[in-house]
N, C-alpha and C positions, 0 to 999 in steps of 0.2 A: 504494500500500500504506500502513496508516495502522492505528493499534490499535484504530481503530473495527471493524475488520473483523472478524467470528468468530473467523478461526483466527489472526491473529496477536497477539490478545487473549490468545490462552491463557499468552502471556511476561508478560502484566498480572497472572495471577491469584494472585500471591503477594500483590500487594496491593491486590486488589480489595474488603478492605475496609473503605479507604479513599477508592477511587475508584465506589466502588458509583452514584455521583450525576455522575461525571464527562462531558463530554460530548464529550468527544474532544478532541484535538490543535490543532483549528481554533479552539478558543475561547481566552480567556484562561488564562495562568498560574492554577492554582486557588487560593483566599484563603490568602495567608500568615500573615495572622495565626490563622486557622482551625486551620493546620499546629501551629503554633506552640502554640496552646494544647493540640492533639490530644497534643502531647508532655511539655507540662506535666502534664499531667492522668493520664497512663501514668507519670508519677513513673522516669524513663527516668534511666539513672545513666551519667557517663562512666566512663574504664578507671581512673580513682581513685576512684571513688566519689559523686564531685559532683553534687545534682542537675543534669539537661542542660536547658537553656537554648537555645532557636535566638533569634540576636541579627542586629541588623545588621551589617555591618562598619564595626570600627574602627580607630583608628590606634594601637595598646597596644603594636606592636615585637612582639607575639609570634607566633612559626609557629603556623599553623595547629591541626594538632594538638598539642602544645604549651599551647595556649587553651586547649581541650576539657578536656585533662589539670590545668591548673591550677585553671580558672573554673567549670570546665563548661559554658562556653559554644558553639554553633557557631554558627559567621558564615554567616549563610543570606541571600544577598543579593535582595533584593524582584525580583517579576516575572521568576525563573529559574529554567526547567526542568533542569539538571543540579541545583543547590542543593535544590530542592523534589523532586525524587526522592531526595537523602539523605538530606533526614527524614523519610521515609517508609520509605525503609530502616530507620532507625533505629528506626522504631515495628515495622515487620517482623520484625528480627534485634537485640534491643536487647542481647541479652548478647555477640552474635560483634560488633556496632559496639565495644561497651566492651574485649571484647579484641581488637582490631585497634589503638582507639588509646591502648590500655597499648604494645603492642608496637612503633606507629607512635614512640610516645614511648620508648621505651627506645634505638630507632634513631638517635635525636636526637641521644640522648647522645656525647660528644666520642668518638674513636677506631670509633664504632659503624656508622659508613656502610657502605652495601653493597648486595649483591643481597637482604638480608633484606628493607630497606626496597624493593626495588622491589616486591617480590615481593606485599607488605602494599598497596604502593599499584596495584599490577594486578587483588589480589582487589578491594579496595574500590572500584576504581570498573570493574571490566569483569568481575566473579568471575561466576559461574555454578556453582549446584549440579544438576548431573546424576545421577539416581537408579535403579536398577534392582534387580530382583530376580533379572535373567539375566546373572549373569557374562559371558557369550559375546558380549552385546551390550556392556558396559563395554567388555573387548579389542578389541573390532570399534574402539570411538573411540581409543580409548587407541592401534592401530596404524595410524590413517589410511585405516583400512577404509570412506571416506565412501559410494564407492556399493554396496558390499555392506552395511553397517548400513542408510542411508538410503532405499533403493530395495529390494533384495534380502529385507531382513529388516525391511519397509516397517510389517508389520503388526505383527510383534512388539514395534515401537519402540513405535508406537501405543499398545498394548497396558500392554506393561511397562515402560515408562520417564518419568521424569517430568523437568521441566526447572523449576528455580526462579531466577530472575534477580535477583542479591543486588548486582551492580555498578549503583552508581547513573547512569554515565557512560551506562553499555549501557540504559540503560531510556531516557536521553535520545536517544541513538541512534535505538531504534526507533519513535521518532516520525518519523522521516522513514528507513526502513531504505535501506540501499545493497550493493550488491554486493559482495561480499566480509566484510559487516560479523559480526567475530568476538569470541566472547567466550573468556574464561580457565577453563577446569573444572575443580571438583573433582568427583573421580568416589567416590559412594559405592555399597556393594552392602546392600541392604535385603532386608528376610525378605519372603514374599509379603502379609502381612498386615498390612503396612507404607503398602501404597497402600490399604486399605479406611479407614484413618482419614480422621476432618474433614479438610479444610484445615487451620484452625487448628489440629488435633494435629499435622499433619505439620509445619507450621509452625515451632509452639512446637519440636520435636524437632530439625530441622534445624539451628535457634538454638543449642539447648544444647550439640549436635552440632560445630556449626563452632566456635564458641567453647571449648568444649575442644581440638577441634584446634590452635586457634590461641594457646592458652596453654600446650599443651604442644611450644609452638617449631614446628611444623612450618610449610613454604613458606617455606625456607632460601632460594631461586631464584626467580626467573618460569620457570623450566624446569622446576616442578613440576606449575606450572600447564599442563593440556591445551588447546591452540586446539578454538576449536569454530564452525565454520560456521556464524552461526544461522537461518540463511536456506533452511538444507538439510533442517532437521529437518522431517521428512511432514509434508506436508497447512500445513502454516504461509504458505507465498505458495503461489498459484497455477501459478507456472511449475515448483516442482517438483513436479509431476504428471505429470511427461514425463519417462522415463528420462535422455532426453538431456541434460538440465539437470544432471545430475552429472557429465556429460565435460568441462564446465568445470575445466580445470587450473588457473586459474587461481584461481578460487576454491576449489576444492576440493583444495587442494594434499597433495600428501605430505610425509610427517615423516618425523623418527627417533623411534622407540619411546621414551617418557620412564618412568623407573622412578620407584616412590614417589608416584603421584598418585592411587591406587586404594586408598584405605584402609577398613580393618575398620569395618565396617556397625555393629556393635550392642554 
């Protein structure tokens, strides 16, 4: 399985396009310096304001995000595909990257430790936006309902739900997918007229979307965030084509219902 392949490509098309020329997994890291001026050039701002900068790493004593917040720098180390999937993100989602790390940064600060900050760093590098216009399928994820949404209500997934893959960790993932391999969701409900836009308007919208969720505090927990089997979603590998592939308990585990992770669509 490899994102050369039709359907598992379809977790690429958030940002395909920038990969419109890419030629899969097997070839090199793609030009970093390419990356780098793609972001230049989009005048892409951190959670203060700074223009953003992708840099090498260096030795300045400062965290991470911390840098971003002061310099506007991110250390994007050459020849890495987790690093080169965040700035692609960041060209993706450039307003919810800025408030991630305003809020990455406010965590920093002394007394402020907590599940906020994990919570910031589960979206950012494994988040997932999951989209629908059918409530009934949202509850289906939201209760663990894996082989009644993904099998059961196979078509309707198809149909009416969309998946956007905003964790740059999880994009590095599915270059080589593995069993079990899960992402963190937010779950939004959208009008039906919602999925007839561009890419790029759903796009642009998701953006403004999460980035207001995330400056108005919310993802207190990782227990906001919903698991999500990504391997189970229709038609994405091959083996789930077989009912049976969902009686994996092991993958496809049960929860406890999580409140607060289904928020207002529009």
């Amino acid at each position: 399985m490899t994102p050369g392949a039709p359907v598992l490509g379809r977790l690429f098309q958030t940002l395909s396009p920038w990969l419109a020329n890419w030629p899969g997994p097997a070839a090199q890291v793609p030009d970093a310096g390419q990356l780098a001026a793609w972001v230049r050039d989009a005048g892409l701002r951190s959670g203060s304001g700074l223009p953003l900068e992708l840099v090498p790493p260096a030795a300045d004593g400062l965290a991470y995000e911390e840098r971003i917040w002061r310099t506007g720098r991110v250390e994007t180390r050459p020849d890495n595909w987790h690093d080169y999937f965040n700035g692609l993100v960041w060209l993706a989602f450039p307003q919810a990257k800025a408030a991630l790390n305003a809020r990455h940064r406010a965590q920093l600060q002394p007394g402020a430790r907590g599940s906020a900050r994990d919570a910031m760093t589960h979206l950012d590098e494994c988040g997932i936006l999951v989209l629908s216009s059918r409530p009934e399928l949202l509850e289906l994820l939201r209760g663990f309902q894996w082989r009644r949404l993904f099998w059961e209500a196979r078509q309707e997934v198809l149909a009416s739900m969309e998946f956007h893959v905003f964790g740059h960790a999880t994009y590095e993932q599915l270059l080589a997918p593995f069993r079990g391999l899960t992402a963190k969701a937010v779950l939004r409900l959208v009008p039906p007229s919602w999925q007839r836009q561009s890419l790029a308007a759903r796009r642009a919208d998701l953006d403004a979307w999460l980035a207001a969720q995330v400056a108005a505090g919310h993802y207190q927990t990782p227990g906001e965030l919903q698991p999500l089997p990504l391997l189970g979603i229709p038609g994405l590998v091959a083996e789930n084509d077989d009912p049976a592939y969902y009686a994996d308990a092991w993958q496809f585990r049960p929860g406890r219902r999580r409140a607060g992770n289904l928020l207002p669509g529009v």
